[in-house]
C-alpha positions in Angstrom: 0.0 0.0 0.0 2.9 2.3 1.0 4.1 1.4 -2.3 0.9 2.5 -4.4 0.9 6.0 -2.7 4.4 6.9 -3.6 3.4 5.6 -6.7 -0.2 8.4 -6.5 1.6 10.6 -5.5 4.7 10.9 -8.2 1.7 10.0 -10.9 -1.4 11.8 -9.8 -0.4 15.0 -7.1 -3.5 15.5 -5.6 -5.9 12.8 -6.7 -6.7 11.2 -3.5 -8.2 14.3 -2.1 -9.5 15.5 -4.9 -12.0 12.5 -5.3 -12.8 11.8 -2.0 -14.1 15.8 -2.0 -16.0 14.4 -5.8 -17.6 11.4 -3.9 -18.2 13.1 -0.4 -20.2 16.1 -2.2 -22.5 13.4 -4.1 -22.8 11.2 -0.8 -24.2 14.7 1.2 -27.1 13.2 3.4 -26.3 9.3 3.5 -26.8 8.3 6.8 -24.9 5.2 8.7 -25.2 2.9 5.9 -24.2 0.1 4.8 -22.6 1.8 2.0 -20.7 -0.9 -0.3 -17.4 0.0 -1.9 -17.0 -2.4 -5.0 -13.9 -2.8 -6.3 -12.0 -1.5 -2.9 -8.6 -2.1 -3.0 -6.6 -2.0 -0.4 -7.6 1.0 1.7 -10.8 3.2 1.6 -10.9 6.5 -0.1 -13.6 7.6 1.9 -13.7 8.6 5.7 -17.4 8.0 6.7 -19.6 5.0 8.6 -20.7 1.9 7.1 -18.6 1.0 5.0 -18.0 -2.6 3.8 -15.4 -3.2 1.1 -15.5 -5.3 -2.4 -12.9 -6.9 -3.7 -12.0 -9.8 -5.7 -8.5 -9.7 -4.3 -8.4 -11.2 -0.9 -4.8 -9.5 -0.1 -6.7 -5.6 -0.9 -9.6 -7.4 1.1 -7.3 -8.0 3.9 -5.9 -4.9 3.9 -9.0 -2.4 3.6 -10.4 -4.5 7.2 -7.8 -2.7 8.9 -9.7 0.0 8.3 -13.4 -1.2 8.3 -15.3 -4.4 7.0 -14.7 -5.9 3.9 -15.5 -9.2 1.4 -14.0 -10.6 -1.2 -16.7 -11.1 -4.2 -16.7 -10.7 -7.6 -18.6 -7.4 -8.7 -20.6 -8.7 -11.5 -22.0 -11.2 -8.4 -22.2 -9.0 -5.4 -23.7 -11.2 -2.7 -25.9 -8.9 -1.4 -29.4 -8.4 -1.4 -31.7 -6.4 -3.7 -32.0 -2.9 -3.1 -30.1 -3.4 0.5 -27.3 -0.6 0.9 -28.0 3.1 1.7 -25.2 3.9 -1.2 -22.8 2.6 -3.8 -19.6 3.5 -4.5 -16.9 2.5 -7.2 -13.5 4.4 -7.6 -11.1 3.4 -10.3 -13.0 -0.1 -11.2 -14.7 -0.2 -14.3 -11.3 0.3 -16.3 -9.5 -2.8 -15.2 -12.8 -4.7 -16.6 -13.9 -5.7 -20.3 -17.4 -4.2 -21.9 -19.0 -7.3 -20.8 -18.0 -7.6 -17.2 -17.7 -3.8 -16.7 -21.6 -3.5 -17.8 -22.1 -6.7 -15.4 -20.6 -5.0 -12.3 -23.0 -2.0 -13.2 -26.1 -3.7 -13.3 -25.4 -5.4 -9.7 -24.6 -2.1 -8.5 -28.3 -0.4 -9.6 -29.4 -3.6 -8.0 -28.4 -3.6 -4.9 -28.9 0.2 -4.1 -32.0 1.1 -2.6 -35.1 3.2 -4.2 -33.2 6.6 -4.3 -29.9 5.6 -3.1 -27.1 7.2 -4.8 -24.5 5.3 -7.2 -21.6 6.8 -7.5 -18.4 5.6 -10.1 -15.6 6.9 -10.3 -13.4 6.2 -13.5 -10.7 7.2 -15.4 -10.7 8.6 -19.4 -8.9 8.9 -22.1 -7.4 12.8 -22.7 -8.9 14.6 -25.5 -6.6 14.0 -29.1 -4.3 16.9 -29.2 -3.9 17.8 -25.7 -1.2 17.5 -22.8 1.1 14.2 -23.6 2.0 13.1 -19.8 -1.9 12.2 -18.9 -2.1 9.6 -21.8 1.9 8.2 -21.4 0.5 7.6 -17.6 -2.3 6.0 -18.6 -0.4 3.3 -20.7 1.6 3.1 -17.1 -1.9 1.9 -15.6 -2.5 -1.7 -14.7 -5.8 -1.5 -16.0 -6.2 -2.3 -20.1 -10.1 -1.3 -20.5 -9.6 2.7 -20.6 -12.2 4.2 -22.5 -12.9 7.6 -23.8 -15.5 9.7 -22.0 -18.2 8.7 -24.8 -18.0 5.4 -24.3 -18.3 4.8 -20.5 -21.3 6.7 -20.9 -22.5 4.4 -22.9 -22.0 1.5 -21.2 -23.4 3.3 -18.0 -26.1 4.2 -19.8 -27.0 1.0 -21.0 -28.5 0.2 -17.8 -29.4 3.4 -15.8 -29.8 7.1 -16.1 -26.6 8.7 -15.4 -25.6 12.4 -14.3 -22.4 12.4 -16.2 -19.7 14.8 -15.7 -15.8 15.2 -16.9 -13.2 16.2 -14.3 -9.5 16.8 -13.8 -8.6 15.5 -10.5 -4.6 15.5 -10.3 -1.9 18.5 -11.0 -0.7 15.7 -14.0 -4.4 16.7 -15.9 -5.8 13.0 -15.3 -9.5 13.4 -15.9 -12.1 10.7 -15.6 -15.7 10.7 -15.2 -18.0 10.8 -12.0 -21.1 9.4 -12.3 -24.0 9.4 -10.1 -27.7 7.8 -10.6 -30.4 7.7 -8.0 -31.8 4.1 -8.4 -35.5 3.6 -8.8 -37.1 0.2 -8.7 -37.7 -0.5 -12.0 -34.2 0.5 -12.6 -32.6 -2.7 -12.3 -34.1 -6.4 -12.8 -33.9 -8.2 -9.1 -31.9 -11.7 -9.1 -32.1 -14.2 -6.1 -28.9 -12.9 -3.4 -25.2 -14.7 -4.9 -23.9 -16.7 -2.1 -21.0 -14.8 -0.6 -17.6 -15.2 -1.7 -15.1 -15.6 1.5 -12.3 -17.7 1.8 -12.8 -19.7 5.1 -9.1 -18.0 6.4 -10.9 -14.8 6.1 -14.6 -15.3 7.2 -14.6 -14.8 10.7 -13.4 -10.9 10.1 -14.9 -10.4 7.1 -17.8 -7.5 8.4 -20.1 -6.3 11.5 -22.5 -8.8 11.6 -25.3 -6.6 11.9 -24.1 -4.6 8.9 -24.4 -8.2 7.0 -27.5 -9.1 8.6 -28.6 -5.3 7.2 -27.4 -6.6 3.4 -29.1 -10.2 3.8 -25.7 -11.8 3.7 -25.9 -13.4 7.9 -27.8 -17.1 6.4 -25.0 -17.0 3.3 -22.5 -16.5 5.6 -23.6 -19.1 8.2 -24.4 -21.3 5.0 -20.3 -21.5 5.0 -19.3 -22.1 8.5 
């Protein structure tokens, strides 16, 4: 982790603060939670209650329960229930994942939001043609191999929800990327039966508050695998 932040911060000056202030401003009146953080890594971005990590890495699993609870899951099979977290929040995600799976993770995210409850992703794009150099050389420096141009992660997001849509630079390098926000409704996303959840046995017993599970529908999947 130490590693990744000297990394941020030789990369992308500025860019931790900058999107937790993009995220916190779209999160204003979210109470306790649960608020699920898909695609987690290995440490949160945001400072506020009920937060239960996502990741499909169980060493950035690990890590981010240092800090509050956290599973490992894939996200195009979340295993929570429908419309069962007070908000949603990806940061970074969606370009380290193909059309298909990217557009998967999406859909479960609608899904497991409640009636009104914001969605919020957070993702990288491609610079305009023509502009700065160093923002698209660092971007060929990313692990991620999915970057899209603005156009077409709103089309993907827009393929399954309504999307406020906007285009920011967030570091002193001119990275920009796209935060995204939709207020799920109902008929938004199509319900599926709850995926079991995906925790290796080492890991279980600290995987999340109980109650905050019990909150999500996950307590009879976990006790499913005791």
């Amino acid at each position: 982790m130490i590693a990744r932040r000297l990394v941020d911060a030789v990369l992308a000056p500025g860019a931790r603060r900058s999107i937790a202030r993009l995220l916190e401003d779209r999160l204003r009146g979210v109470a306790d939670g649960p608020v699920i953080d898909v695609g987690c890594g290995p440490a949160p971005r945001l400072l506020m209650p009920g937060l239960i990590g996502v990741d499909i890495d169980e060493a950035a699993a690990r890590s981010y329960r240092r800090q509050g609870g956290a599973i490992v899951a894939d996200a195009s099979a979340l295993p929570f229930a429908n419309r069962s977290a007070d908000a949603v929040v990806s940061i970074g995600l969606l370009h380290h994942l193909s059309d298909a799976a990217a557009a998967a993770a999406v859909a479960e995210m609608t899904r497991i939001a409640q009636p009104g409850a914001p969605v919020v992703i957070f993702d990288g794009v491609l610079p305009h043609a023509g502009c700065n150099p160093l923002p698209r050389i660092i971007r060929r420096l990313d692990r991620g191999r999915h970057h899209r141009a603005f156009e077409a992660l709103a089309a993907l997001l827009d393929a399954v929800a309504s999307w406020d849509k906007q285009r920011v630079i967030y570091a002193a390098t001119g990275l920009e990327a796209m935060i995204a926000t939709c207020r799920c409704h109902s008929h938004m996303a199509q319900d599926r039966a709850t995926a079991p959840a995906i925790i290796p046995s080492a890991a279980r017993d600290r995987a999340a508050d109980p109650g905050s599970l019990a909150a999500l529908g996950m307590t009879e999947s976990l006790r499913s695998r005791s």
